[in-house]
C-alpha positions in Angstrom: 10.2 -81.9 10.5 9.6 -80.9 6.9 7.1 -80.0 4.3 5.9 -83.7 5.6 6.6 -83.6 8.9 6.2 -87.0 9.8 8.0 -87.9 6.2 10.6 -91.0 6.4 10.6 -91.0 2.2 11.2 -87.0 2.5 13.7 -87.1 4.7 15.8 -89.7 3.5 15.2 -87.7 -0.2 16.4 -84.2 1.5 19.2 -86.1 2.9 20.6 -87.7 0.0 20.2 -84.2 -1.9 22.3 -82.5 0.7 24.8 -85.0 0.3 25.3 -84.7 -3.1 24.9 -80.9 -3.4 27.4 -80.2 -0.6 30.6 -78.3 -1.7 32.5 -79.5 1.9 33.4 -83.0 2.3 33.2 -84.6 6.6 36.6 -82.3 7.0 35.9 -78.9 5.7 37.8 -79.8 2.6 36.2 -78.2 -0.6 34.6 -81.3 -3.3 32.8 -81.7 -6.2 28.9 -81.4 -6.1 26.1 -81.9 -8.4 23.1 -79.5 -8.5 20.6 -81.1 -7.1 16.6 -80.7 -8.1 13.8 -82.0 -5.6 10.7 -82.0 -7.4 7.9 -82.4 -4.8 4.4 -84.0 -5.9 2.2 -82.0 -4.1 2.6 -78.7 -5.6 2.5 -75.8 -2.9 0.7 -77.9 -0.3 2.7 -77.5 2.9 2.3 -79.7 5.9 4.7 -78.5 8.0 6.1 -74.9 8.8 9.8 -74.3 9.0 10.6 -74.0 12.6 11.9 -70.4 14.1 15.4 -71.8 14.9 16.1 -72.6 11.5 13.7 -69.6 10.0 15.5 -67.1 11.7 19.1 -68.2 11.9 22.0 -66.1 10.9 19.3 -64.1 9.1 19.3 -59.9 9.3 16.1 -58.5 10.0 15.4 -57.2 6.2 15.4 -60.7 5.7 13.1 -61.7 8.7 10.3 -59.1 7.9 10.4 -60.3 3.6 10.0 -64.0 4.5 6.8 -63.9 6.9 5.7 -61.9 4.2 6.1 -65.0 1.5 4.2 -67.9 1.5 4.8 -71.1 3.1 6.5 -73.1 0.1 8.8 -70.2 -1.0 10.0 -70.7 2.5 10.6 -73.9 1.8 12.2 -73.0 -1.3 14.8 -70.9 0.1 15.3 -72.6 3.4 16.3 -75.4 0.7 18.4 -73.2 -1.7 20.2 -71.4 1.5 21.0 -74.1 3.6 21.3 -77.4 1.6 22.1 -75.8 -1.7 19.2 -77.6 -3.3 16.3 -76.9 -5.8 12.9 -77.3 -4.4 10.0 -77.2 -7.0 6.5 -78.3 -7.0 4.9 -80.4 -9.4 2.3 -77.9 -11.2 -0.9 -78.7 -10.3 -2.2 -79.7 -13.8 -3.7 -83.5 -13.8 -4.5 -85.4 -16.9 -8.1 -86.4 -16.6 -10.0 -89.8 -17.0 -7.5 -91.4 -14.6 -7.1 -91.8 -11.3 -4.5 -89.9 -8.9 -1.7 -92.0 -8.4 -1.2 -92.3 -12.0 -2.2 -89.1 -13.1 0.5 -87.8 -10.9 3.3 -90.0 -12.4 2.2 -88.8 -15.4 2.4 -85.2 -14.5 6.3 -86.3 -13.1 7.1 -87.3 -16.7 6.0 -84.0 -18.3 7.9 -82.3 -16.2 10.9 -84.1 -16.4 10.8 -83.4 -20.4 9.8 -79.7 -20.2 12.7 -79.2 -18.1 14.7 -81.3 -20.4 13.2 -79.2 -23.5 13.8 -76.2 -21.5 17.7 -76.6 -20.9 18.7 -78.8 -23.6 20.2 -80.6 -21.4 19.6 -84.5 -20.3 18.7 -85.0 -16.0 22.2 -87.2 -14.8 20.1 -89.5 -12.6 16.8 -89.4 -11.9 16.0 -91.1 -8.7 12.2 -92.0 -8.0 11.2 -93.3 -4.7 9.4 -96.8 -5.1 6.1 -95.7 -3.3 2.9 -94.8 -5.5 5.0 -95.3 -8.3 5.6 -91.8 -8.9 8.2 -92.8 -11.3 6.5 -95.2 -13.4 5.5 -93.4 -16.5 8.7 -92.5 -16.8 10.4 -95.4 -16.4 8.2 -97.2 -19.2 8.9 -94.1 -21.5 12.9 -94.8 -21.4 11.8 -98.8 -21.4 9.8 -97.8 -24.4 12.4 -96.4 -26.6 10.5 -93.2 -26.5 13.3 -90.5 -24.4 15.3 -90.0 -21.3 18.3 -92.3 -23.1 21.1 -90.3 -21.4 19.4 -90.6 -17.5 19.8 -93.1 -15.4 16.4 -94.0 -14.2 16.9 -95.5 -10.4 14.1 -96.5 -7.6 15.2 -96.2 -4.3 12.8 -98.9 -2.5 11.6 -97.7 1.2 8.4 -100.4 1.4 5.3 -100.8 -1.0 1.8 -100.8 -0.1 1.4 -104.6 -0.4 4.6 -104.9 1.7 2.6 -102.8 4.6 -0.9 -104.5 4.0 0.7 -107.5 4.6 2.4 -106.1 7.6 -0.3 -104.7 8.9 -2.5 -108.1 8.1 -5.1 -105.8 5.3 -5.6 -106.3 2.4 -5.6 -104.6 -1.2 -9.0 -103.2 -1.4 -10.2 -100.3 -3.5 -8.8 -99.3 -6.6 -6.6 -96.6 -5.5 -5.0 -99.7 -3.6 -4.7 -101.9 -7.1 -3.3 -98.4 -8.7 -0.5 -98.1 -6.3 0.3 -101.8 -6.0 0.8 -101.9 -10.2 3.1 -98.6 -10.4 4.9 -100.3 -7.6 5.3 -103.3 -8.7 6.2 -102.0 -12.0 8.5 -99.3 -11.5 11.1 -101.6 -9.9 10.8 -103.9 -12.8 11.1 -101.4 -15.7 14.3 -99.3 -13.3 17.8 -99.2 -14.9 18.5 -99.6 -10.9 16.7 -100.5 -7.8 18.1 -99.8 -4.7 17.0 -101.3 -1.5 18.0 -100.7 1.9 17.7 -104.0 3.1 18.8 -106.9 1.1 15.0 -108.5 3.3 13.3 -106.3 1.2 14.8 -107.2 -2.4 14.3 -111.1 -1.5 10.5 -109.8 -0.2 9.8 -108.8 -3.5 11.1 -111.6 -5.6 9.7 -114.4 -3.3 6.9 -113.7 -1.3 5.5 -111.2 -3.7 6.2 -112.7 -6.5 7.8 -109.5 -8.1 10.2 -109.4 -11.0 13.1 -106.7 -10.2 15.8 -105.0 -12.3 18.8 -107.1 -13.5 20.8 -104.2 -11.2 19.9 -104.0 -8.0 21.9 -104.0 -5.2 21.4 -103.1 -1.3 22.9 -99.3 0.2 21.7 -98.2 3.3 20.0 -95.0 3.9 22.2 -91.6 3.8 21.9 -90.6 7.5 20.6 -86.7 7.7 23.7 -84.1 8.1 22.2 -83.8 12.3 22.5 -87.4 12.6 25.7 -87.9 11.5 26.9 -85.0 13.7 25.7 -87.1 16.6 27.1 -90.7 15.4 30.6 -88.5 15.8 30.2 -87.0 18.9 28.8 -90.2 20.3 31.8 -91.6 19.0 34.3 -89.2 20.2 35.8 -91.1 23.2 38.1 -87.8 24.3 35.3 -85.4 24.0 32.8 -88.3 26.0 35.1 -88.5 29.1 35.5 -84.6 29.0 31.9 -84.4 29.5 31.3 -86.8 31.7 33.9 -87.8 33.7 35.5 -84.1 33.6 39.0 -85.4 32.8 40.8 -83.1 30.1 42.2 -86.0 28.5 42.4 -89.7 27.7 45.7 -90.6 29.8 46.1 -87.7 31.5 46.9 -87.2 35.0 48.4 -90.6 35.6 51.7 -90.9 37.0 52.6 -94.4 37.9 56.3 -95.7 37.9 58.1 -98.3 39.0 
């Protein structure tokens, strides 16, 4: 569960952040990390709430009683900042008028990338846009443009287009909102410096049955597994720790005596 709960694009987002903001490597063993941003698109709107376990873990009770006071995104906020060592900030609200949401919103994505830019005086690394609504477009076709954001690296992690699930789903594009999407789509994995796809189905999707034109670089990475699930792939695969558990032998070899 997250701000989305039911979030596949979130999740895999937090995940990758945590990756890359983490100061430990699998061992313990100190690394280098990047500070990480994670600029979320619907301002303060909260879907989910933060669930007691985490809330209240390892906290004091100062702490307890001053965030039930806050509201439910500054929770977020430091849930994000505490535990994943990651910057959570909403999109201000502020829409340019005269067009329609979708695009209005990737619009709003590229002002705040260059505020923040103006701000700090200091270019974004990589700027990583999911594929879906095309939230990254209008920044993508500024960089294309000539226009700014020459020292970022402008990448769209794909995760499956509306047209992709219309299809799937056998609908169709209907209303407008539908043709809006489908174009910021289309075009923001055209115009990246890099697509990413976790599926090498999805890139040949694109360029053949949809008729797409993609990136010169792109290239296929699976999905960063969340920090819980890769916890789980290594228990699952500790063999000694499996037949402790279940078999309630104390070790692999153990106990045998056997000689000739």
């Amino acid at each position: 569960a997250g701000l989305v709960p039911n979030g596949g694009i979130g999740t895999f987002y937090t995940s990758l952040a945590n990756v890359l903001s983490s100061k430990e490597d699998e061992e313990g063993k100190e690394e280098r990390f990047f500070n990480v941003t994670l600029v979320y698109t619907q301002g303060r709107k909260v879907h989910g709430k933060i669930h007691k376990k985490l809330r209240d873990e390892e906290d004091d009770d100062d702490k307890r009683r001053r965030r039930r006071a806050e509201d439910p995104f500054t929770q977020w906020q430091e849930y994000y900042k505490d535990r994943l060592n990651v910057n959570l900030v909403p999109l201000p609200p502020h829409r340019i008028s005269g067009i329609t949401y979708h695009a209005a919103t990737s619009y709003a994505v590229l002002d705040w990338i260059l505020l923040e830019q103006a701000k700090t005086n200091k270019p974004f690394d990589v700027i990583h846009f999911a594929d879906w609504q095309g939230v990254g477009y209008y920044s993508l076709l500024h960089k294309k443009s000539g226009l700014g954001l020459k020292n970022s690296l402008l990448m769209v992690m794909t995760h499956g287009p509306l047209l992709w699930a219309r299809k799937a789903n056998e609908e169709k594009i209907e209303s407008v909102e539908d043709l809006e999407s489908h174009f910021l789509e289309m075009k923001s994995v055209e115009l990246a410096d890099v697509v990413v796809s976790p599926s090498e189905y999805l890139l040949d999707w694109m360029e053949g049955e949809a008729g797409w034109t993609l990136a010169e670089n792109a290239f296929v990475q699976p999905y960063v597994l969340p920090v819980e699930a890769k916890e789980a792939v290594r228990e699952a695969l500790d063999v000694e720790k499996y037949v402790r558990d279940r078999l309630g032998h104390t070790s692999i070899g153990e106990g045998g005596g056997g000689g000739g």
